[in-house]
Backbone as a chain_set.jsonl record, in Angstrom:
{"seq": "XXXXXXXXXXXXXXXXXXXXXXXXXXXXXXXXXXXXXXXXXXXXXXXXXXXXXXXXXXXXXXXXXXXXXXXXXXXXXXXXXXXXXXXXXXXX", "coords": {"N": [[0.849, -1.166, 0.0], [1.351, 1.789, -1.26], [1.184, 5.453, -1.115], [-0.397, 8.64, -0.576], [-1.953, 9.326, 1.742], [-5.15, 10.269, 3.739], [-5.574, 10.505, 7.328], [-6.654, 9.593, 10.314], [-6.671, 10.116, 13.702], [-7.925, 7.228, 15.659], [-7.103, 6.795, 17.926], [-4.883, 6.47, 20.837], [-3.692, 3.978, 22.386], [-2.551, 3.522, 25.577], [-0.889, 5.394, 26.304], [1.204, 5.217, 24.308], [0.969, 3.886, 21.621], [-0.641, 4.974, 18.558], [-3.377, 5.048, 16.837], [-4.147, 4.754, 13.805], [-6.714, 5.338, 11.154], [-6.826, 4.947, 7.655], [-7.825, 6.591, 5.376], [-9.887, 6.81, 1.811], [-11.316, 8.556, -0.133], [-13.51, 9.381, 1.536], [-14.027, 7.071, 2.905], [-12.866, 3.828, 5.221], [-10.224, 2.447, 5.032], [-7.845, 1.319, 5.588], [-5.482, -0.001, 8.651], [-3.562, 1.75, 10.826], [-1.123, 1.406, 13.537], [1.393, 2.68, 15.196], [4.187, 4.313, 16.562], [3.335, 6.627, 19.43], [4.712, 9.314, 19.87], [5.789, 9.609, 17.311], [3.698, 10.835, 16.782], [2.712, 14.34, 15.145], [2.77, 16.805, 17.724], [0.318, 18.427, 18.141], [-1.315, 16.476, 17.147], [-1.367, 14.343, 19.18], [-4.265, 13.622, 19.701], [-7.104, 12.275, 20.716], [-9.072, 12.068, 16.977], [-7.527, 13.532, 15.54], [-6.347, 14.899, 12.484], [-4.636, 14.032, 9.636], [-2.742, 14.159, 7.009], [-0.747, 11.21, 5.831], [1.712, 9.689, 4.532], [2.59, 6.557, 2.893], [5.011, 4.161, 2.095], [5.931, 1.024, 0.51], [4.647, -0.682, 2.326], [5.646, 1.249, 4.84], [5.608, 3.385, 6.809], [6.238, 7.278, 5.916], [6.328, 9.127, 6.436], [4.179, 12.266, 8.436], [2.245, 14.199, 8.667], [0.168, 17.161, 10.449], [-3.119, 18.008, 10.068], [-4.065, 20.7, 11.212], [-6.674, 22.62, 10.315], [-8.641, 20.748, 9.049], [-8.711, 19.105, 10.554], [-9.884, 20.738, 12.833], [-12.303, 21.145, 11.231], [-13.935, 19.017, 10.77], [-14.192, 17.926, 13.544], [-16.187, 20.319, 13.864], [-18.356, 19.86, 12.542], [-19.097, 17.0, 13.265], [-19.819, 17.777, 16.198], [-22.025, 19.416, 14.621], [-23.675, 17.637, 14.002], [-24.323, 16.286, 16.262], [-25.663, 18.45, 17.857], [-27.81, 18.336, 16.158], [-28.948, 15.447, 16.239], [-29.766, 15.866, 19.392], [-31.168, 18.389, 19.371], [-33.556, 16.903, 18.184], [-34.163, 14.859, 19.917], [-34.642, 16.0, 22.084], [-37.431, 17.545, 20.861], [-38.908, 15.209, 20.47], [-39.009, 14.534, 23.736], [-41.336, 16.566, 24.499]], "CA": [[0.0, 0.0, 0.0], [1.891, 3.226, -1.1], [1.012, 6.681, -1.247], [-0.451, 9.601, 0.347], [-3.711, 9.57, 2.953], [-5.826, 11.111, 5.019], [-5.265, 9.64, 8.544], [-7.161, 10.127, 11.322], [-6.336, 9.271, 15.138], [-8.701, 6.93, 16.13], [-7.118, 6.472, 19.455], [-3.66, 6.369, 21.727], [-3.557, 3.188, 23.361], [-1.42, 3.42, 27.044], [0.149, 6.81, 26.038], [2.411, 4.35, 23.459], [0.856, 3.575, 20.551], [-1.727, 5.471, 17.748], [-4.184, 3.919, 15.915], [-4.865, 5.777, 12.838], [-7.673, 5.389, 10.542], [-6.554, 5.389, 6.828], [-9.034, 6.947, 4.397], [-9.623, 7.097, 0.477], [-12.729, 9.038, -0.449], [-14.247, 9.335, 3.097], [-13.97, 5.374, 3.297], [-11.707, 3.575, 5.82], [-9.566, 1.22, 3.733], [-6.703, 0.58, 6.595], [-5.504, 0.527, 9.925], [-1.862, 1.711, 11.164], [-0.209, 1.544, 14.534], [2.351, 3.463, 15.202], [4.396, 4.668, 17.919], [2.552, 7.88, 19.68], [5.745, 9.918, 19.578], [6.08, 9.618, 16.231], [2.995, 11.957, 15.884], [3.467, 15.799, 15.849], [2.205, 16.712, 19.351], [-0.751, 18.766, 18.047], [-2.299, 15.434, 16.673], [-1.954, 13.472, 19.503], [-5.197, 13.397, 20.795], [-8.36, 11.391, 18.919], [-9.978, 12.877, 16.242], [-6.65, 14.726, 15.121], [-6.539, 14.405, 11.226], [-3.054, 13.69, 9.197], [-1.58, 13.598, 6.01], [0.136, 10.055, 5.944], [2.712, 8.929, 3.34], [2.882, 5.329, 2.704], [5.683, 3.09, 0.954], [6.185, -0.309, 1.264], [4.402, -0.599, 3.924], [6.519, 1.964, 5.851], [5.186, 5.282, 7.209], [7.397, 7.699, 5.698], [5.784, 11.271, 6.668], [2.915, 12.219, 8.946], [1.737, 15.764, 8.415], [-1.137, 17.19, 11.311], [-3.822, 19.267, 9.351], [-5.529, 21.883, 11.952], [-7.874, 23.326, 9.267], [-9.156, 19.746, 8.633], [-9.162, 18.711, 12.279], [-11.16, 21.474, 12.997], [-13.526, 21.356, 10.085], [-14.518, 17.68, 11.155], [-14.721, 18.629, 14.604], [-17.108, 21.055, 14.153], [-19.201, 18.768, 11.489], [-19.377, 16.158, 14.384], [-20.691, 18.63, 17.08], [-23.089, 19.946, 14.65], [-24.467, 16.16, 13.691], [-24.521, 15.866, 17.614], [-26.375, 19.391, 18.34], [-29.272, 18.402, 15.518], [-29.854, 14.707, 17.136], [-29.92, 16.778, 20.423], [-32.531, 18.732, 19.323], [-34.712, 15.647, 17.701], [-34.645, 14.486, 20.827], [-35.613, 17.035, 22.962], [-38.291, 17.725, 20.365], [-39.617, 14.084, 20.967], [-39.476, 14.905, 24.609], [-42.031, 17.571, 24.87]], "C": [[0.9, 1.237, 0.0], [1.006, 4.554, -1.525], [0.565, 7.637, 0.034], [-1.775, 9.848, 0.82], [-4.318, 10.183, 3.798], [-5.68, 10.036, 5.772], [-6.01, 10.363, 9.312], [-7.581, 8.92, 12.618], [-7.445, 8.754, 15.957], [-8.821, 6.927, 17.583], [-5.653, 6.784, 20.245], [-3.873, 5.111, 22.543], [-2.273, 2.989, 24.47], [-0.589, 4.478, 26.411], [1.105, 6.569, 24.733], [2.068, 4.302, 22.179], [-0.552, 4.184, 19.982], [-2.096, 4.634, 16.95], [-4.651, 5.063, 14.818], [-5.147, 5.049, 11.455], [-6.882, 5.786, 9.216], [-8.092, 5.757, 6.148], [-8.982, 7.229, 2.95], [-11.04, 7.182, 0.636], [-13.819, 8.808, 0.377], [-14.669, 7.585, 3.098], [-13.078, 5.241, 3.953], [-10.838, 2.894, 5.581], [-8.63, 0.912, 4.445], [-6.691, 1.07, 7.773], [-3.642, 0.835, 9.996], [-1.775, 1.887, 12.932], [1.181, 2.116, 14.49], [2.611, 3.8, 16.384], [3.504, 6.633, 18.165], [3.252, 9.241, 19.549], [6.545, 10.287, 18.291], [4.838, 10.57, 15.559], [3.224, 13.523, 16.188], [2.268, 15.968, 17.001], [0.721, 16.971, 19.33], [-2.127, 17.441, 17.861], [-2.329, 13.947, 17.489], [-2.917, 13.277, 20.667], [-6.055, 12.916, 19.33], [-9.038, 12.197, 18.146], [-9.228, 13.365, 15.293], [-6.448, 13.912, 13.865], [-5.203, 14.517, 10.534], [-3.053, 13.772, 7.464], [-0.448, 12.356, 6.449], [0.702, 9.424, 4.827], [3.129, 7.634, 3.733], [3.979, 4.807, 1.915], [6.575, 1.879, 1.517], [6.017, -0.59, 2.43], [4.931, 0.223, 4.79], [5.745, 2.887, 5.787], [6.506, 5.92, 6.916], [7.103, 8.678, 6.101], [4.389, 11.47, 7.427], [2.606, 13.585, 9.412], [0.306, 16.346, 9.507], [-1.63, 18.376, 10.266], [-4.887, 19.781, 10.679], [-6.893, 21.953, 11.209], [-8.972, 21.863, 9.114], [-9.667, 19.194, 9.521], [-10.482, 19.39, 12.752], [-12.391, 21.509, 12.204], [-14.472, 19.968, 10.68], [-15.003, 17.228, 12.224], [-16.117, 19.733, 14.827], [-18.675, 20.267, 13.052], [-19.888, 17.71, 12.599], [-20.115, 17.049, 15.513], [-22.241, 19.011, 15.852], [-24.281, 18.651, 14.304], [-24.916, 16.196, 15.429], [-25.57, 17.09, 17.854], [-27.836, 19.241, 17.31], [-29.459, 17.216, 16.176], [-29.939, 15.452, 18.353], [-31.537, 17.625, 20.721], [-33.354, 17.64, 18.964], [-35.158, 15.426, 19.166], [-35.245, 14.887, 21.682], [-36.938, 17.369, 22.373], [-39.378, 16.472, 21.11], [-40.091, 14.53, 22.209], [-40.763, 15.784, 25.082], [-43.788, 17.155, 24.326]], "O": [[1.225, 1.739, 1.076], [0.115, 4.413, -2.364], [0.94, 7.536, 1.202], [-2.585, 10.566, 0.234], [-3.691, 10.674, 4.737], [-5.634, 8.882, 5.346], [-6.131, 11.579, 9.171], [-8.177, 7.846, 12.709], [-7.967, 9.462, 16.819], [-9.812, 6.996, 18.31], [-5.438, 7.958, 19.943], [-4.359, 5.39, 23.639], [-1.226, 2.401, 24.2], [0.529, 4.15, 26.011], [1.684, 7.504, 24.179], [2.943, 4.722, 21.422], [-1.562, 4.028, 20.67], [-1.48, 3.708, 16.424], [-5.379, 6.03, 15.042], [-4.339, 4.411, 10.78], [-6.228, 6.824, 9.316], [-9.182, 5.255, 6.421], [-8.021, 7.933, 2.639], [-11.808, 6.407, 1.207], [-14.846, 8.199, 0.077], [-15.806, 7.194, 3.361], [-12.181, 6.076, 3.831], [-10.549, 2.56, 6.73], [-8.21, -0.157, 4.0], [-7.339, 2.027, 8.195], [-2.754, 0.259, 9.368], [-2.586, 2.664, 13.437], [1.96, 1.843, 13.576], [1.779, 3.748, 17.29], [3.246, 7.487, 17.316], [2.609, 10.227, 19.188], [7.557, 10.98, 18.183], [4.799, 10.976, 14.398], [3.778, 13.936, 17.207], [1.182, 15.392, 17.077], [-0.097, 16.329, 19.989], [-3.301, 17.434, 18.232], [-2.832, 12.891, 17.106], [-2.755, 12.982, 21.851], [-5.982, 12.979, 18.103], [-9.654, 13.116, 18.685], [-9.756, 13.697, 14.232], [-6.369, 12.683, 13.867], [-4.535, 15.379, 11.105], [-3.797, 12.917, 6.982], [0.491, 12.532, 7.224], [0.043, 8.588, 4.209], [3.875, 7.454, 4.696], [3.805, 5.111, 0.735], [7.42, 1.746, 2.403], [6.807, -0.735, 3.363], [4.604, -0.158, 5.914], [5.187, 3.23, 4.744], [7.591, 5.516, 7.336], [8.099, 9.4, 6.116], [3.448, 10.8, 7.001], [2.772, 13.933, 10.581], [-0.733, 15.765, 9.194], [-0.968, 19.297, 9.786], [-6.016, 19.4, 10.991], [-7.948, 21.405, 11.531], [-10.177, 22.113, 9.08], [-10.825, 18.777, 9.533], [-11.608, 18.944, 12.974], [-13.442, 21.941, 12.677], [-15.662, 20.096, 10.969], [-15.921, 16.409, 12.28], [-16.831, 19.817, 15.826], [-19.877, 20.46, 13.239], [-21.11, 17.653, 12.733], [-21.316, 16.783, 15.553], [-23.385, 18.857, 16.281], [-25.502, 18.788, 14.367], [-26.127, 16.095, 15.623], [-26.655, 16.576, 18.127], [-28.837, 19.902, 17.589], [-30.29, 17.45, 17.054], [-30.902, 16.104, 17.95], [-32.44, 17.597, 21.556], [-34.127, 17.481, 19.908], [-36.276, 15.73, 19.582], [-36.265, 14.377, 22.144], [-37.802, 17.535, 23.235], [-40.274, 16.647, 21.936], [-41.256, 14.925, 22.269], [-41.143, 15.547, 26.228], [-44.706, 17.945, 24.547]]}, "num_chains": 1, "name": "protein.A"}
């Protein structure tokens, strides 16, 4: 599997190791492990979204995108703030 992906940090397991989510055309098509230290600092917490260069199987480059992080972040809150309302609607 070579080239260049969107990644995104599904997780940190024990401070040590990231789990990140490959993606081709908002699909999830792989998984990587990796050491946690090997991501830039900004991206390691879950959610945080990457540029990831693949070859031969190797991670060669792992880029944090803010702009992207945040965009997807705020996409997710606003999916969460309309069921929110549904529900409260129901409620009443």
């Amino acid at each position: 599997m070579d080239g260049t992906y969107t990644g995104v940090v599904d997780r940190i397991v024990d401070g040590e190791t990231a789990v990140i989510l490959l993606e081709e055309d908002d699909q999830v098509i792989d998984q990587l492990d990796v050491a946690a230290g090997r991501l830039p600092e900004p991206a390691q917490t879950d959610g945080g979204v990457l540029s990831v260069t693949v070859e031969d199987d190797e991670v060669i480059s792992i880029v944090y995108r803010p702009e992207k992080t945040r965009a997807r972040r705020e996409s997710a809150r606003e999916k969460l703030d309309r069921l929110s309302e549904r529900l409260s609607d129901r409620e009443e």
